[in-house]
C-alpha positions as CSV (number, residue, x, y, z in Angstrom):
1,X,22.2,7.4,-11.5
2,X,22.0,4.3,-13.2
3,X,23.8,2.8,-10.1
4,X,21.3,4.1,-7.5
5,X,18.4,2.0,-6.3
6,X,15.8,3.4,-4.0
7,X,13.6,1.5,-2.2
8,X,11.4,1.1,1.3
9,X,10.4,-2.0,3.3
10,X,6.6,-2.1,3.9
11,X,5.4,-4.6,6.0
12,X,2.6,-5.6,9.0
13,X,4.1,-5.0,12.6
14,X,6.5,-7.8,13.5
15,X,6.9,-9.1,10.0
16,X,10.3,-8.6,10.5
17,X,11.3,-5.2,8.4
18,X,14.1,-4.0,11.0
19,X,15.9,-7.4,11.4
20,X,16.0,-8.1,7.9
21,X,17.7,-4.4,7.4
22,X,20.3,-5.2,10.1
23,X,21.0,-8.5,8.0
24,X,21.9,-6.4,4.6
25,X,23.9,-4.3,6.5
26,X,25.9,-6.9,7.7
27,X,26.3,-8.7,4.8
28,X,27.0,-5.8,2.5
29,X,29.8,-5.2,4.6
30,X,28.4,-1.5,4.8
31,X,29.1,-1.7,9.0
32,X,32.9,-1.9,9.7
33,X,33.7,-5.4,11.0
34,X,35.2,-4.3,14.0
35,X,31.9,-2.7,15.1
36,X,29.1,-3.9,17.0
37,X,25.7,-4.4,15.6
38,X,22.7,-4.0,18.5
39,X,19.9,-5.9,17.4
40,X,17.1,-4.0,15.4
41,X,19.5,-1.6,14.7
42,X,17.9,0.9,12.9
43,X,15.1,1.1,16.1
44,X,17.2,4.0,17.4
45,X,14.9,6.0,20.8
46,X,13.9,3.9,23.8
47,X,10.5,3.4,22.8
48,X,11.3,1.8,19.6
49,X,13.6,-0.3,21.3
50,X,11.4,-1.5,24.4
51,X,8.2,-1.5,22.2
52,X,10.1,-3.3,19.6
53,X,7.8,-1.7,16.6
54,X,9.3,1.4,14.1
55,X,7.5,4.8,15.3
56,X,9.6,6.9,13.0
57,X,10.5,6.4,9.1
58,X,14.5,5.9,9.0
59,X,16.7,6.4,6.2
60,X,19.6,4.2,5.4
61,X,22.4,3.3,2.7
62,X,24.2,0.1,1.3
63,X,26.9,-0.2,-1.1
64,X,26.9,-3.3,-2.7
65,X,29.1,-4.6,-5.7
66,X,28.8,-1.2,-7.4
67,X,25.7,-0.1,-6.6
68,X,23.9,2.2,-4.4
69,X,20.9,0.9,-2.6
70,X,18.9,3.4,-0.2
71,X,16.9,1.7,1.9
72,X,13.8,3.3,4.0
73,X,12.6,1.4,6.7
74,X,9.1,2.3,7.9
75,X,6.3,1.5,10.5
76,X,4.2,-1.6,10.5
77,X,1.5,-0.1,12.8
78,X,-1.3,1.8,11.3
79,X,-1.2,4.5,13.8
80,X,2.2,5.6,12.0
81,X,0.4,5.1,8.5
82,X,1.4,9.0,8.5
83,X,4.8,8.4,8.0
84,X,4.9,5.3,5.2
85,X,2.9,7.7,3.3
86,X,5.1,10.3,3.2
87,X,8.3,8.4,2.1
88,X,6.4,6.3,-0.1
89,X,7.1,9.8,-2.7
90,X,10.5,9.2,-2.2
91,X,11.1,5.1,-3.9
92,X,10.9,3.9,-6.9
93,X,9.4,0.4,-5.6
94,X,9.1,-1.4,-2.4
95,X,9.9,-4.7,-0.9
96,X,6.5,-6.0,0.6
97,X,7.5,-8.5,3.5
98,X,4.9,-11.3,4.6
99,X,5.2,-13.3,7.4
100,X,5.3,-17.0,5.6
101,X,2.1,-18.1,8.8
102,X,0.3,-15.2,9.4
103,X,0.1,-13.7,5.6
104,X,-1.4,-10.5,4.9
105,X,-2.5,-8.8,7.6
106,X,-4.6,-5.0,7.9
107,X,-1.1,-3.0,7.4
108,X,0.2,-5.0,4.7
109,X,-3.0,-4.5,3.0
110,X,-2.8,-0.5,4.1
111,X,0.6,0.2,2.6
112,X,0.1,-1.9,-0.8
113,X,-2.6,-0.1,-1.3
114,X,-0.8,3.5,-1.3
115,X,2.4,1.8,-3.4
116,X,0.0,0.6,-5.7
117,X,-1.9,3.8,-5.8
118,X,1.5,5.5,-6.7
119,X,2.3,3.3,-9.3
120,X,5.0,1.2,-7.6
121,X,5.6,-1.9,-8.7
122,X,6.4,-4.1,-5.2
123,X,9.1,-7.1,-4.8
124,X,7.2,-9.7,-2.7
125,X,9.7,-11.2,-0.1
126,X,8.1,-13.7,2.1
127,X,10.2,-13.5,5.6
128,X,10.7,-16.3,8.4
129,X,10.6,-19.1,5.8
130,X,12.2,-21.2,8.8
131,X,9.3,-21.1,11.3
132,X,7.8,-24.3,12.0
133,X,4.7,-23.9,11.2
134,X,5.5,-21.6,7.8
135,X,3.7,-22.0,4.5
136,X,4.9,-19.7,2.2
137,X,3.2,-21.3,-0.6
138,X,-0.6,-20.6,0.8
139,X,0.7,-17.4,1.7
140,X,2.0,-16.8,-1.7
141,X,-1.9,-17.4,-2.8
142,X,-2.9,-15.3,-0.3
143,X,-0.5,-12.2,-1.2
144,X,-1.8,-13.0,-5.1
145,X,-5.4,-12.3,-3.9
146,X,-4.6,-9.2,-2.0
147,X,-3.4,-7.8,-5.2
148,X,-6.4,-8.4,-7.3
149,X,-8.9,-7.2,-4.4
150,X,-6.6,-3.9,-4.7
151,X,-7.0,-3.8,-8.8
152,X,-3.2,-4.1,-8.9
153,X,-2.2,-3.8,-13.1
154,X,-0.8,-6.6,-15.1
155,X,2.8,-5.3,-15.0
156,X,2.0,-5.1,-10.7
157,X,0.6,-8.4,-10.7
158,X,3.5,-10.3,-12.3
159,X,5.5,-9.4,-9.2
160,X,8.9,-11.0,-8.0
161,X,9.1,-12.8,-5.3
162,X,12.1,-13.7,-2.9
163,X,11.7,-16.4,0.4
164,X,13.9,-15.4,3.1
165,X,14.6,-15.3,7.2
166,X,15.5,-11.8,8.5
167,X,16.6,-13.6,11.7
168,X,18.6,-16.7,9.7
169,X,20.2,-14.2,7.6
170,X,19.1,-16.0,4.2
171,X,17.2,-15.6,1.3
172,X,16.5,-17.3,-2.0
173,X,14.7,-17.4,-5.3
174,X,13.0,-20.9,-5.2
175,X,11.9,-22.6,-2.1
176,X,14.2,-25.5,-2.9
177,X,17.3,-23.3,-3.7
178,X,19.9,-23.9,-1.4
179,X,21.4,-20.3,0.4
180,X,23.3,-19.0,3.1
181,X,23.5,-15.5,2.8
182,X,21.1,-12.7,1.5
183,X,22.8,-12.2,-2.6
184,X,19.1,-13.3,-3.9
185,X,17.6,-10.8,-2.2
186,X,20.1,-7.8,-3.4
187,X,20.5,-9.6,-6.9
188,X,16.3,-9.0,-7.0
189,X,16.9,-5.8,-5.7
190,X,19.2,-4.8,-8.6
191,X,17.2,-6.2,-11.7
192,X,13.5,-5.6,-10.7
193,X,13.9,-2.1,-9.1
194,X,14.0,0.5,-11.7
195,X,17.1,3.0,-11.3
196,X,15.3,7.0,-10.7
197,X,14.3,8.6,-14.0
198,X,15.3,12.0,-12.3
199,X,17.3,14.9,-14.5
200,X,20.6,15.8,-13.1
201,X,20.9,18.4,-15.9
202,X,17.2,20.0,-15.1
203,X,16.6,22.8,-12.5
204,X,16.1,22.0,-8.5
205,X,13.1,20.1,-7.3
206,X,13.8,18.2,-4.0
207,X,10.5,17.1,-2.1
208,X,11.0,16.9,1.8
209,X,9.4,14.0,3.2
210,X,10.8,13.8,7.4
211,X,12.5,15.5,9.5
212,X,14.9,15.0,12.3
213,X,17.2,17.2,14.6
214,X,20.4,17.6,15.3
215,X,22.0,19.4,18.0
216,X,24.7,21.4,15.9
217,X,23.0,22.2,12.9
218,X,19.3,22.5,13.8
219,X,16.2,20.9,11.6
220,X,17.7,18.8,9.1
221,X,15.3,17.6,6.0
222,X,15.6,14.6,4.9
223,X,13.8,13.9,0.9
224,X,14.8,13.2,-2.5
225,X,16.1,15.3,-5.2
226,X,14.1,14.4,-8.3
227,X,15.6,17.0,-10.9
228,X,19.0,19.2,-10.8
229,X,22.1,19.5,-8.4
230,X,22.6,21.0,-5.3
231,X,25.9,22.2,-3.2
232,X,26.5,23.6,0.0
233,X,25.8,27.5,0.3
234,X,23.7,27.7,-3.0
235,X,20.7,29.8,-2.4
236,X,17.1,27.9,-2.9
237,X,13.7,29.0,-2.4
238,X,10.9,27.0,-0.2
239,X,8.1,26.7,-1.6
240,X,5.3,26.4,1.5
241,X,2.1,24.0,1.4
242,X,0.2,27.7,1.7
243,X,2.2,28.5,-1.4
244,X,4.0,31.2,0.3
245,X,8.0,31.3,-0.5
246,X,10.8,31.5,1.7
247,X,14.7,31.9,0.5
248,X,16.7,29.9,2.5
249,X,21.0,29.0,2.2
250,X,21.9,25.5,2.2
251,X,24.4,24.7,5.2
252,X,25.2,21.1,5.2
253,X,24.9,18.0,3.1
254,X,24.6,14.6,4.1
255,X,24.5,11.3,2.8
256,X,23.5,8.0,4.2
257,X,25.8,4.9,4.6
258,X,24.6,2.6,7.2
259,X,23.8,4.1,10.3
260,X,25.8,7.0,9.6
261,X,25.1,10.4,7.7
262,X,27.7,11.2,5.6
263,X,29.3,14.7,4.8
264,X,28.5,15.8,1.2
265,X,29.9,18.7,-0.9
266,X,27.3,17.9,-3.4
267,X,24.2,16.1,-4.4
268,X,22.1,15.3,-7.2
269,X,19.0,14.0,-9.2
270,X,17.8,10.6,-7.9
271,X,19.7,10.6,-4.4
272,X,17.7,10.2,-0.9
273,X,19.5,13.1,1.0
274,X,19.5,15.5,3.9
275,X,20.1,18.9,4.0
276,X,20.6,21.4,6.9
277,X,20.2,25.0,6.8
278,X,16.2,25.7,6.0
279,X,14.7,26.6,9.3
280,X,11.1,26.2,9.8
281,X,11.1,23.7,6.6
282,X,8.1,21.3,7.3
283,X,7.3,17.9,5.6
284,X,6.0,17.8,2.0
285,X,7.5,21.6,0.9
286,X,9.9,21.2,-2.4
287,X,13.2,23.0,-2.2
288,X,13.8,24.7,-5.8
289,X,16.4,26.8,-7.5
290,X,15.4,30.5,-7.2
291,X,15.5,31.0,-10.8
292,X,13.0,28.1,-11.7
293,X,10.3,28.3,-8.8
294,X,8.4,24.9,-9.9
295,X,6.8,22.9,-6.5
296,X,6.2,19.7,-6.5
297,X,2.6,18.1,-5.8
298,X,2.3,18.3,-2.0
299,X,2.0,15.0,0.0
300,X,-1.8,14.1,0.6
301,X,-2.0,12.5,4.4
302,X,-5.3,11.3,5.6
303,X,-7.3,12.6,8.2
304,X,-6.8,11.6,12.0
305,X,-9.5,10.0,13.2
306,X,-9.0,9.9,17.2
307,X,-9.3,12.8,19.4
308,X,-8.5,13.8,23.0
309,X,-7.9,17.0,25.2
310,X,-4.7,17.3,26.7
311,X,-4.5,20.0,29.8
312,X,-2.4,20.7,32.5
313,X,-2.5,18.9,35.1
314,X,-4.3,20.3,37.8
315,X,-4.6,17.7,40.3
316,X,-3.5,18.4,44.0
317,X,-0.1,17.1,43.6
318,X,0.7,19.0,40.5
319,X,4.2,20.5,40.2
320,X,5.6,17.8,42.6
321,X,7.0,15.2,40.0
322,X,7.4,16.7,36.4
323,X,9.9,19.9,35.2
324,X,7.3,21.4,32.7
325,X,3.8,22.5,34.0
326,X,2.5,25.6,32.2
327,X,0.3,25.5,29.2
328,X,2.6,27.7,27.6
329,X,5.6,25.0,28.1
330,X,2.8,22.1,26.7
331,X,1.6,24.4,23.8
332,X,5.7,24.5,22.7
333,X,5.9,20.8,22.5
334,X,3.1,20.2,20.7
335,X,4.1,23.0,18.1
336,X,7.8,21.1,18.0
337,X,5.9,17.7,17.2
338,X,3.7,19.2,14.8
339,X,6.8,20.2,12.6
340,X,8.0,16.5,11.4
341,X,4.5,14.6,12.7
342,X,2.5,15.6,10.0
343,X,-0.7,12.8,10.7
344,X,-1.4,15.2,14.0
345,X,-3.5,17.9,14.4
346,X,-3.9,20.4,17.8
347,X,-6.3,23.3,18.2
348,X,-6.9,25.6,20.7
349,X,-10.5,25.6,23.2
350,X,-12.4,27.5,25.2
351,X,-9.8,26.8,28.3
352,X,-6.5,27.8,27.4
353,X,-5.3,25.6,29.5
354,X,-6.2,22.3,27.6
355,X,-6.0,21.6,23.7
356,X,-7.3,19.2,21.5
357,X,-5.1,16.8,20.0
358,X,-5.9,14.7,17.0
359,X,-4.3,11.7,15.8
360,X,-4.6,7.9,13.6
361,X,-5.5,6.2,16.6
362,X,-4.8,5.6,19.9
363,X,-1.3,4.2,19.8
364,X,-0.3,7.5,17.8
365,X,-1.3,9.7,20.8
366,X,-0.4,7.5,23.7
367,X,3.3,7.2,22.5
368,X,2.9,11.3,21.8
369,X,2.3,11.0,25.5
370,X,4.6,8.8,26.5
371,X,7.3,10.8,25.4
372,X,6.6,14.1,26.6
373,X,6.0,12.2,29.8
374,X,9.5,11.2,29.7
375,X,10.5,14.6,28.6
376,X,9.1,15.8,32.3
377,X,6.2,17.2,31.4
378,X,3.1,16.7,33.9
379,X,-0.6,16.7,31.7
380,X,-3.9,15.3,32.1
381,X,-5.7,13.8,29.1
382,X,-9.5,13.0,28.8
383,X,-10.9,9.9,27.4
384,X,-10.8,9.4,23.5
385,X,-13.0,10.1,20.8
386,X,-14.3,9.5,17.3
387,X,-13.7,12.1,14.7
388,X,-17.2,11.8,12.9
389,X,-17.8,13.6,9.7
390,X,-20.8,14.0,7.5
391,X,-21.7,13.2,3.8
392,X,-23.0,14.9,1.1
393,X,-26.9,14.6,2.6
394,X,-26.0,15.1,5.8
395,X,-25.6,11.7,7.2
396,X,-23.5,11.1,10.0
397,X,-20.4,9.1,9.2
398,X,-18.1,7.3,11.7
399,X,-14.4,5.9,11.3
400,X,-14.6,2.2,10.9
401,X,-11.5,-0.3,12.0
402,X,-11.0,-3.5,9.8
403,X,-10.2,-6.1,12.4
404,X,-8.1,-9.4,12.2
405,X,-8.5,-11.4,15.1
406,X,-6.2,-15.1,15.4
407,X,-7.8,-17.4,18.6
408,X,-8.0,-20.8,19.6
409,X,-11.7,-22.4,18.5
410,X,-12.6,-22.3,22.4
411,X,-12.4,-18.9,22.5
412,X,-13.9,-17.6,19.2
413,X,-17.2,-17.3,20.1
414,X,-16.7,-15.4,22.8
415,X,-14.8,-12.9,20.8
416,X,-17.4,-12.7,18.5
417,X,-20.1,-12.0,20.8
418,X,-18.5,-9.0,22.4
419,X,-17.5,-7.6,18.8
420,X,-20.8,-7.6,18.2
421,X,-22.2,-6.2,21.0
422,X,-19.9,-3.1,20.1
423,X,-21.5,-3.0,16.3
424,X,-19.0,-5.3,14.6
425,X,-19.9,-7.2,11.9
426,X,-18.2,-10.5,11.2
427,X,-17.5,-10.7,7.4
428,X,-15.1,-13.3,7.1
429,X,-13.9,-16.9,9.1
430,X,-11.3,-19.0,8.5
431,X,-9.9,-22.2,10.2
432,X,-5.9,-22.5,9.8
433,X,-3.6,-25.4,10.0
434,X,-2.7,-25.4,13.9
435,X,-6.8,-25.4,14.1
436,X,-7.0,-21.9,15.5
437,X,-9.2,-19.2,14.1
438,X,-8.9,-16.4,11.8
439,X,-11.7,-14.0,12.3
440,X,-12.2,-10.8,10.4
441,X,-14.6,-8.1,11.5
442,X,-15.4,-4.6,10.4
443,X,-15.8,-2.9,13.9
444,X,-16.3,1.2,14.3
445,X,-13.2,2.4,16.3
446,X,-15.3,3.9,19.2
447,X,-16.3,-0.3,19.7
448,X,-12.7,-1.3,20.0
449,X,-11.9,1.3,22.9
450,X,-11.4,-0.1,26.2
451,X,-11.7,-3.6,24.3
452,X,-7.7,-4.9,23.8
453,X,-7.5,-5.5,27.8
454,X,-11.0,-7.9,28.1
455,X,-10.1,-9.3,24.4
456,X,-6.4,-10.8,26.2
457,X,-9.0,-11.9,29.3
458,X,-11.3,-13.9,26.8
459,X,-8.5,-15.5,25.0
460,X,-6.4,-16.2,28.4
461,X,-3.5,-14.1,26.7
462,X,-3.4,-16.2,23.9
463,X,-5.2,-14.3,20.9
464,X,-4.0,-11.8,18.7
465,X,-5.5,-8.4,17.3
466,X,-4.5,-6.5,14.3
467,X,-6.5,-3.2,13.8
468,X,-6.0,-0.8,10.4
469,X,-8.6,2.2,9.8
470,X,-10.7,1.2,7.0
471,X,-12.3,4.4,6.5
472,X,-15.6,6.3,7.2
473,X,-19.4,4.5,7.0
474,X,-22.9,5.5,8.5
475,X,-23.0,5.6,12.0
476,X,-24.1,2.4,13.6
477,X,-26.2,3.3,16.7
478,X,-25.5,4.0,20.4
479,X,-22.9,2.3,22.5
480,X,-23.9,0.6,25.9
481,X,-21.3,1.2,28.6
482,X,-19.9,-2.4,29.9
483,X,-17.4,-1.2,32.2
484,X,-18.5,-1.5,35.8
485,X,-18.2,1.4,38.3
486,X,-15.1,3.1,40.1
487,X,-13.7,3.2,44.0
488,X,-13.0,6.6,44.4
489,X,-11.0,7.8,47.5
490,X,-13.0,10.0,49.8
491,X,-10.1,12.5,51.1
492,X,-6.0,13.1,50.8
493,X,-3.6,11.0,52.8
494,X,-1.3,8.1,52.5
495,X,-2.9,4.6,51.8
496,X,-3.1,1.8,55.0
497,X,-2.8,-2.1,54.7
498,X,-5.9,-2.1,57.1
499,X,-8.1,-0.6,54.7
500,X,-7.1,-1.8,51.7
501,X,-7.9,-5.9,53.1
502,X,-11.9,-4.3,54.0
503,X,-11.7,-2.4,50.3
504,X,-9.9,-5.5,48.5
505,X,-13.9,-7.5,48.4
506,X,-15.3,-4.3,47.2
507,X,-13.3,-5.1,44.0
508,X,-10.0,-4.9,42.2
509,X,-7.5,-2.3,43.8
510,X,-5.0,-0.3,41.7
511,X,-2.9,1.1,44.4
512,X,-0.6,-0.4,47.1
513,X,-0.7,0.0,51.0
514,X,1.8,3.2,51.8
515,X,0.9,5.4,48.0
516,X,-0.8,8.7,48.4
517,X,-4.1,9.7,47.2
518,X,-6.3,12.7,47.0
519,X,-9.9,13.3,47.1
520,X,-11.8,12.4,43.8
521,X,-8.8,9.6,42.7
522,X,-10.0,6.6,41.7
523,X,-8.4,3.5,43.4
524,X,-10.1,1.2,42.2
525,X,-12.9,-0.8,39.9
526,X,-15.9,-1.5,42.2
527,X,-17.2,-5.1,41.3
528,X,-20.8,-3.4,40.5
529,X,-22.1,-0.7,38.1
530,X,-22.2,2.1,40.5
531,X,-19.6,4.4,41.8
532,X,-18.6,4.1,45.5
533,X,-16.6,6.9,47.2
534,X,-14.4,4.8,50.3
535,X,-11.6,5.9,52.4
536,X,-8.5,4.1,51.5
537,X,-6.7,5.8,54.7
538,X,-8.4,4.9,57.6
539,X,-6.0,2.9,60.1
540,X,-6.9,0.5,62.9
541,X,-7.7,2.1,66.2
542,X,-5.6,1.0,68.9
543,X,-6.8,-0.4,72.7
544,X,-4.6,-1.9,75.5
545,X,-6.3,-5.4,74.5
546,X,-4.4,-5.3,70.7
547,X,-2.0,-8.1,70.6
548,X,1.3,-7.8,69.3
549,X,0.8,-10.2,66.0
550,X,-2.5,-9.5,64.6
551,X,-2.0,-7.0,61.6
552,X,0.3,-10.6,60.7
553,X,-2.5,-11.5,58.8
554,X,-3.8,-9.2,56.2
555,X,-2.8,-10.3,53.1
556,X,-3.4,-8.2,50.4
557,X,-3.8,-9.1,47.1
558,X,-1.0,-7.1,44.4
559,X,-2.6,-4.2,42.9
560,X,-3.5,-3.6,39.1
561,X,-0.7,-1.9,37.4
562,X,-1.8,0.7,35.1
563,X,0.2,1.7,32.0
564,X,-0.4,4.4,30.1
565,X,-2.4,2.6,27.4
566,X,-4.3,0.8,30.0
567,X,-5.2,4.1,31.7
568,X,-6.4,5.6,28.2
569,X,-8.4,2.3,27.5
570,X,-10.0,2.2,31.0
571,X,-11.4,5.8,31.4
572,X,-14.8,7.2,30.9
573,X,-16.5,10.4,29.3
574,X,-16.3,12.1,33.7
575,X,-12.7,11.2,34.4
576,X,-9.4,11.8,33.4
577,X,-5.2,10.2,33.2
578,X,-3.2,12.3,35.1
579,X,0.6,11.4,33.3
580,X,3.5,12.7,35.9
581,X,7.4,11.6,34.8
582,X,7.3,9.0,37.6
583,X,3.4,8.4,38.1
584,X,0.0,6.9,36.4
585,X,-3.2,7.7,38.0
586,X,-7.0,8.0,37.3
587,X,-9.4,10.9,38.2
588,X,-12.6,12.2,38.5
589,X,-12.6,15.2,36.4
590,X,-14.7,16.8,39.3
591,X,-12.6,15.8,42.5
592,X,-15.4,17.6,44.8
593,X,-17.8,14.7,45.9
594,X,-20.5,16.7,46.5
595,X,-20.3,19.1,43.4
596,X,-19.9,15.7,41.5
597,X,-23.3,14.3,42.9
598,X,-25.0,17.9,41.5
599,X,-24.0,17.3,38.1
């Protein structure tokens, strides 16, 4: 045990967690020479890969000069704060990684906070040393302050720290320090992070932190066996976050090297391990020996804060472009997602054909969406809301987001001005180097939906927003709607060039000459505050006096793409994202013009 060394990598999104990990793999030699590396390696499902952020907490294994370092690489975004929480149990420290220009930013502040909480002390490493315009020592200063402002102890404050570049392979102690390869880094690794304190000799306690599934041997658990031994086809007991008790028969073992998961006959105290054979085992349950029934503490996870209803869809091209339509199909999935993502919540309503789902934010429950979507599920989802709450008088309490926002001075006071107008308070400006601006706001989360899309307008693309879920305060007063109001098409058919060029001045179109539409869609954003049903459809009517080359000229402008984000972002409280495998499209919840016009 004295050989093990178990650690995660916390860090903002885009810090550079995943590319460093690929480096020490590499130069551990823990990859076989002959085999090819992807990029960001350890981002293993499409979305990961195309996003390029961690969703899901990954487990993985280096042996280096006689020791065994386990290595969890986690999510940067706080929408997955759900998951760094949970494996956080699991380490005896973590490397925090800073980006030497931007510096601490919402999620580096987030997950310091629960190491700290924890009692971990943290190895500082300050990645991308190499950027042009780095400064690792004001960052330094920065990280320093973060610490204090999160009553970090003396033995947490006299951290180590490491400069290195994830993407130049290269780390060392001292700025000035000459290196070409990542020793200082793993020499660090070895003297500052304690080995586990865990009893081999002691009865079974392993504490189950993820989950993942395999196709031959079911659910496998993956946590960390902090007292005892275990072999395949010993008996265990479950103990339940109800504190029910289920036996269970271990299986399969595995180990971690790499990217593999290695076959084990055995395992023992202070390992990071996965174990098949315990079905229905869910995050946070401890596996003990069934003659010494002693559960671990479960894992606290905080409370989502986001919810929207998810339904069939219902539309009138349902069942034309997904595999799975029933409630009973969507109910399944959800149940399967519950099982490892423990940060979400669904419960039944009225209507069982629609269930609410809860989750950290928006991000958490669009790439939820995202997948099932390519999964070939059809749904509809409504727009999002707050998750208020009450105090101990009474008061209502809303979820607040602590906002970091990085413009150019032009810009800034626009930014400002619209973050106020959605009940954010400015608390803190500063001016960096490159003379753009560093604006931190405390902004309730209901403010900030709809907002990313006209924030990237008011910058010109160039600004940059970092949200993290600061927690709950009084509620700050009514919202007023900004958005303007919606074309809506008046009846079902296919979509003509002709009356797209007359619709085009009526504002901005989000669908092409030639799509289908059905009544109550909505096609478009009408340039003033009012809805305006149109007819999208309606082709030119011919006459023996139509010459040959006249439809030459409409030129239509290219329509707005919606993603699924977008979609999300754009809709209001009467209208809904209908989410097909191959299609995107807004709704009226009521599709009926003249029941809608009643209401």
């Amino acid at each position: 045990m004295t050989n093990i060394r178990n650690i995660a990598i916390v860090a903002h999104v885009d810090h550079g967690k995943t590319t460093l990990i690929d480096e020490l793999l590499k130069q551990s030699n823990t990859i076989a020479g002959h085999r090819e590396l992807a990029e960001r390696a350890m981002d293993s499902n499409d979305l990961e890969k195309e996003r390029g952020i961690t969703i899901v907490a990954k487990c993985t294994a280096i042996d280096w000069e006689g020791y065994r370092i386990n290595i969890i690489d986690t999510p940067g975004h706080a929408d997955f704060g759900g998951e760094v929480e949970r494996v956080l149990k699991l380490v005896d420290s973590v490397l925090l990684l800073v980006d030497a220009f931007e510096g601490p930013m919402p999620q580096t502040k987030f997950v310091l906070r629960k190491s700290l909480e924890l009692g971990l002390k943290p190895v500082v490493v300050i990645n991308k040393i190499d950027r042009p315009n780095g400064r690792p020592d004001a960052v330094l200063n920065m990280v320093f302050d973060l610490f204090g402002d999160l009553e970090a102890n003396d033995e947490q404050l006299d951290f180590p720290v490491v400069y290195a570049s994830g993407l130049g392979g290269f780390a060392k102690k001292e700025l000035e320090d000459e290196s070409t390869d990542m020793r200082p880094l793993l020499e660090a690794i070895i003297e500052h992070v304690a080995p586990p304190a865990d009893d081999p000799e002691g009865p079974l306690q392993m504490q189950v932190a993820t989950l993942k599934y395999d196709e031959y041997v079911g659910r496998v658990a993956i946590g960390r066996v902090f007292s005892g031994k275990m072999r395949i086809g010993d008996r265990v007991v479950r103990c339940q976050r109800g504190g029910e008790q289920v036996g269970a028969r271990i299986t399969k073992l595995f180990g971690f090297k790499g990217l593999d998961r290695i076959d084990r006959e055995e395992v023992s105290a202070g390992d990071i391990v996965a174990v098949a054979g315990l079905e229905g085992i869910l995050p946070g349950e401890t596996i003990c020996a069934p003659d010494a029934i002693n559960p671990l503490p479960m894992i606290a996870i905080d409370e989502p804060t986001v919810s929207m209803v998810l339904m069939i869809n219902n539309s009138p091209f349902a069942g034309l472009e997904g595999k799975y339509l029933t409630s009973r199909q969507i109910r399944e999935r959800l149940d399967r997602e519950l099982e490892q993502n423990v940060a979400l919540k669904v419960e039944p309503t009225e209507n069982n054909d629609a269930f609410i789902v809860s989750g950290r934010g928006e991000l958490h429950l669009s790439i939820l969406i995202e997948q099932m979507r390519r999964e070939g599920f059809e749904l509809q989802v409504s727009q999002p809301r707050v998750i208020y709450r009450e105090d101990e008088n009474g008061k209502k309490l809303e979820p607040i987001e602590e906002v970091i926002v990085e413009t150019e001075q032009d810009y800034a006071g626009t930014v400002i001005q619209k973050l106020s107008e959605r009940k954010g308070e400015l608390v803190r400006l500063d001016v960096n180097s490159d003379n753009t601006q560093r604006l931190e706001f405390r902004v309730p989360s209901r403010g900030l939906f709809g907002y990313r899309s006209e924030f990237l307008t008011d910058t010109r693309g160039t600004g940059i927003m970092y949200t993290n879920f600061a927690g709950y305060e009084p509620f700050r007063g009514e919202l007023l709607s900004k958005r303007n109001g919606v074309l809506i098409a008046l009846e079902r058919g296919d979509t003509t060039a002709y009356a797209l060029f007359n619709l085009q001045d009526r504002g901005t179109l989000f669908v092409g000459a030639g799509e289908a539409v059905y009544e109550g869609q909505i096609i478009g954003l009408h340039s003033r505050d009012n809805d305006l049903v149109v007819n999208p459809n309606k082709k030119k009517q011919l006459s023996n006096m139509r010459s040959s080359g006249s439809d030459d000229a409409l030129i239509l402008s290219p329509p707005v793409t919606m993603t699924l984000e977008k979609a999300i972002e754009f809709i209001e409280a009467d209208e809904y994202v209908e989410i097909t495998p191959t299609s995107i499209r807004l709704r009226k919840a009521e599709l009926n013009h003249s029941l809608r016009k009643r209401k």
